[in-house]
C-alpha positions as CSV (number, residue, x, y, z in Angstrom):
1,X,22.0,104.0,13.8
2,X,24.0,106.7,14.9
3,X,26.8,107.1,17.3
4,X,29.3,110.2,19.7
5,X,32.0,110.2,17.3
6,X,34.7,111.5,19.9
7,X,35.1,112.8,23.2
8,X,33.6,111.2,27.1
9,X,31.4,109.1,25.5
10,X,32.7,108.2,21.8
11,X,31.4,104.8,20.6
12,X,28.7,105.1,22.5
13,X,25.1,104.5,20.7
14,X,22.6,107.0,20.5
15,X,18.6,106.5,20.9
16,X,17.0,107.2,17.5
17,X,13.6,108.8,16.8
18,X,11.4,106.4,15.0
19,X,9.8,106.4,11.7
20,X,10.8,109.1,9.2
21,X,9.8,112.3,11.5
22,X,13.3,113.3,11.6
23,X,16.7,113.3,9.3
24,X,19.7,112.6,11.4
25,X,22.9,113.7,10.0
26,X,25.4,111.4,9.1
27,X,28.1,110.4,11.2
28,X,30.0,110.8,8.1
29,X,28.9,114.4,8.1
30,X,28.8,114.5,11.5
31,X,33.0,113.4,11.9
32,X,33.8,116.0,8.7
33,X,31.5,118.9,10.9
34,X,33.2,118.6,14.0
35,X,36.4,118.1,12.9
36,X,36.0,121.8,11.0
37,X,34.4,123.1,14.5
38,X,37.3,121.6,16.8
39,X,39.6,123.5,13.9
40,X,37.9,126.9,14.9
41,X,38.2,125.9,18.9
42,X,34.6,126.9,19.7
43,X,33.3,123.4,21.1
44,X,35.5,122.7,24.2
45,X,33.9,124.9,27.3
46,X,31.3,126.4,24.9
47,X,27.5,127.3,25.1
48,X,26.0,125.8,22.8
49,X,22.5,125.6,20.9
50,X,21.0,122.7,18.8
51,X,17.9,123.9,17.5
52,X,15.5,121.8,15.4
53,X,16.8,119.0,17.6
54,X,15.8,115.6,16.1
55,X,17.8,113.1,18.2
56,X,19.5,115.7,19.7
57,X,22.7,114.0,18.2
58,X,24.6,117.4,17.1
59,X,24.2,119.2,20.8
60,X,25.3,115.5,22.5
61,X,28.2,115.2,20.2
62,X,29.1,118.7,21.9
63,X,28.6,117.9,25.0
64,X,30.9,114.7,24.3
65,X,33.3,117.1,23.6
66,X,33.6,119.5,26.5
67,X,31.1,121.8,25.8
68,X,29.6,123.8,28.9
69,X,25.9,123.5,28.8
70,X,24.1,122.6,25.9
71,X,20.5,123.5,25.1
72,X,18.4,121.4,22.4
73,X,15.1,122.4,21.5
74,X,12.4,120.2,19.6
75,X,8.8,120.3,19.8
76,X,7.5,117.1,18.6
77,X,6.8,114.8,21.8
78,X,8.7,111.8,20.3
79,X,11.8,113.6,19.2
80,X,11.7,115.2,22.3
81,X,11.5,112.0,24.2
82,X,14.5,110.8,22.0
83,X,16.6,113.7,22.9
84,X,16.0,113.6,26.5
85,X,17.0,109.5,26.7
86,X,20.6,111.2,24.9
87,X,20.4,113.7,26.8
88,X,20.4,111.5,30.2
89,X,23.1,109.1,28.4
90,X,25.6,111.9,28.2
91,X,25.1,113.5,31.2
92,X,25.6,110.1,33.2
93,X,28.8,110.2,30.9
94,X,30.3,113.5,32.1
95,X,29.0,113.4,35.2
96,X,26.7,116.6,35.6
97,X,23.7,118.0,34.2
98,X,25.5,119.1,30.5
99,X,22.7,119.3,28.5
100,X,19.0,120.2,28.5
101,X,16.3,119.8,26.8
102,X,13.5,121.9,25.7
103,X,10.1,120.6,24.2
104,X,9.4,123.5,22.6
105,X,8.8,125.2,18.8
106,X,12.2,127.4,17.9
107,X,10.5,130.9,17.3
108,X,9.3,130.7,21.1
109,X,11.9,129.4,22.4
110,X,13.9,132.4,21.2
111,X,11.4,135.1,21.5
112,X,11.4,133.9,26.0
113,X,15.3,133.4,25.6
114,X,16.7,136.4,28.4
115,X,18.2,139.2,26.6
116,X,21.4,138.6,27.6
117,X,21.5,135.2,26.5
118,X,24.3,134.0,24.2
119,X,25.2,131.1,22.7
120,X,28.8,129.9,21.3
121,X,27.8,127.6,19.0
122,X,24.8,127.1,17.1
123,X,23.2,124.5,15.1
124,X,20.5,124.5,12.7
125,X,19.1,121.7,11.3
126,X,15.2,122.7,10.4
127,X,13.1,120.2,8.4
128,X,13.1,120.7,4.2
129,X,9.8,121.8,3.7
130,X,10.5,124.8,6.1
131,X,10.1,128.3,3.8
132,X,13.6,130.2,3.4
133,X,11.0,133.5,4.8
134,X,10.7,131.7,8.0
135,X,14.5,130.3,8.2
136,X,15.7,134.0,7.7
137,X,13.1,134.8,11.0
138,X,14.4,132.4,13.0
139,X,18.1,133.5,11.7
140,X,17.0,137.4,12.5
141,X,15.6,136.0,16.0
142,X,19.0,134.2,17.1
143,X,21.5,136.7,15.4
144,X,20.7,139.1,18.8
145,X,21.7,135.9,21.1
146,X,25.5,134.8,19.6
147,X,27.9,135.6,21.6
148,X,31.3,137.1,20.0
149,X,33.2,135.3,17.5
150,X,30.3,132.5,17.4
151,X,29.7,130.4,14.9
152,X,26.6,129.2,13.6
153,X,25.9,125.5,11.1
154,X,23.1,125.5,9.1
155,X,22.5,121.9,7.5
156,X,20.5,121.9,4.7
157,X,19.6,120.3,1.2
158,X,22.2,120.6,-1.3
159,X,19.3,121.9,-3.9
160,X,18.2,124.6,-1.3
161,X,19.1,127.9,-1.7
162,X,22.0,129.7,0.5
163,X,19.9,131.4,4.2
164,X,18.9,135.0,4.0
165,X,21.6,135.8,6.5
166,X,19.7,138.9,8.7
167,X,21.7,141.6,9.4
168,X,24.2,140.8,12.7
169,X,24.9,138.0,10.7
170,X,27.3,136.5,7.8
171,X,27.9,133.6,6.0
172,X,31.9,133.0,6.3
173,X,32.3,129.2,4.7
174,X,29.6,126.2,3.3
175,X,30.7,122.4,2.6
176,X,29.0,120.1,0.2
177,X,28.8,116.3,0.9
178,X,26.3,114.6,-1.3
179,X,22.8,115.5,-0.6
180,X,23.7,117.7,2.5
181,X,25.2,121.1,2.3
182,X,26.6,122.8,5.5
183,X,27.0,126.7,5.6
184,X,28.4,128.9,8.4
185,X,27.9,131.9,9.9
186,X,29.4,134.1,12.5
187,X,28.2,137.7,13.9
188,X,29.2,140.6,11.5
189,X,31.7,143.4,11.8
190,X,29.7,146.0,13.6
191,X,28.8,149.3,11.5
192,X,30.6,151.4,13.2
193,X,33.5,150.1,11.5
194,X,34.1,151.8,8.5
195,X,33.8,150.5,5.0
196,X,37.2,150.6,4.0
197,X,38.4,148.9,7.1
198,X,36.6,146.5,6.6
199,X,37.8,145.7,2.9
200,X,41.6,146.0,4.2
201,X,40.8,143.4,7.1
202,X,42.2,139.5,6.8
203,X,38.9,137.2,6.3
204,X,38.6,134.5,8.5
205,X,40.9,131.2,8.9
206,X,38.5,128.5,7.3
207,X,40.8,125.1,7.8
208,X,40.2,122.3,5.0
209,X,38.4,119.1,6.2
């Protein structure tokens, strides 16, 4: 069973997807996540992407929170189904039409998203057996839609290797907690900065949890 941690509808119990299809994160993880992401102010009033949906529990704890619109994309019909029950719960919370859901595979999805598209605040949580060659496609695929000083959450096994991070994008922070390893990513400094810049700059503000 998993729960909204925090915001309009905290306490309130979420719809699970049955069987072992999916692996929900933790609310423990969940709590420690957000509580990082509300530390880097990109959640209240943001646009925000939960791809590799499951439950859709990450993109309704955003919405929860304040977020603008957010969009959750799964492709199998019963996670899909499960997301759009969460979905409804949230928005009835709020009040207005927060999030959305998407029954579709994440490479499409992507590839039909408008060019100008951009998202705040992205969250990653693709199945195991998903090759790091097609995680660093979908990566190089999203890294054109994030909108300045975005941050991106890829949730992953702790035994797996660190993303192939495509250029546009860079790994800033990662978390361990037991089994599950979080790392994040934000757009890079654009070339046309010069190297030595760069190396003089201050890195970015990563709060403890």
């Amino acid at each position: 069973m998993t729960r909204i941690i925090a915001g309009a509808g905290g306490g309130t119990t979420l719809a699970a997807v049955p069987g072992s299809l999916t692996r929900p994160t933790t609310d423990r993880v969940k709590e420690a996540l957000f509580s990082r992401l509300d530390a880097f102010g990109v959640v209240a009033d943001s646009r925000v992407l939960d791809l590799y949906a499951g439950s859709g529990a990450l993109g309704v704890e955003s919405g929860s929170r304040g977020a603008r619109t957010v969009d959750l994309v799964e492709s199998d019909a019963k996670a899909s189904a499960v997301c759009q029950r969460n979905a409804d719960l949230i928005n009835g919370v709020v009040g207005r039409k927060a999030v959305t859901v998407h029954r579709s595979k994440v490479e499409p999805f992507l590839d039909r998203a408008a060019p100008d598209a951009a998202w705040d605040l992205v969250f990653l949580d693709p199945p195991y057996p998903l090759e790091d060659g097609a995680l660093s496609a979908v990566l190089q695929k999203l890294a054109a839609h994030l909108a300045p000083g975005a941050v991106v959450v890829v949730e992953r096994s702790s035994r797996s290797p660190e993303p192939g991070w495509p250029q546009g994008m860079a790994r800033f922070a990662e978390k361990k907690y037991g089994e599950t390893r979080l790392w994040f990513a934000e757009p890079s400094v654009p070339d046309a900065i010069a190297p030595d810049d760069v190396a003089d700059a201050p890195g970015p503000d990563v709060p403890g949890i």
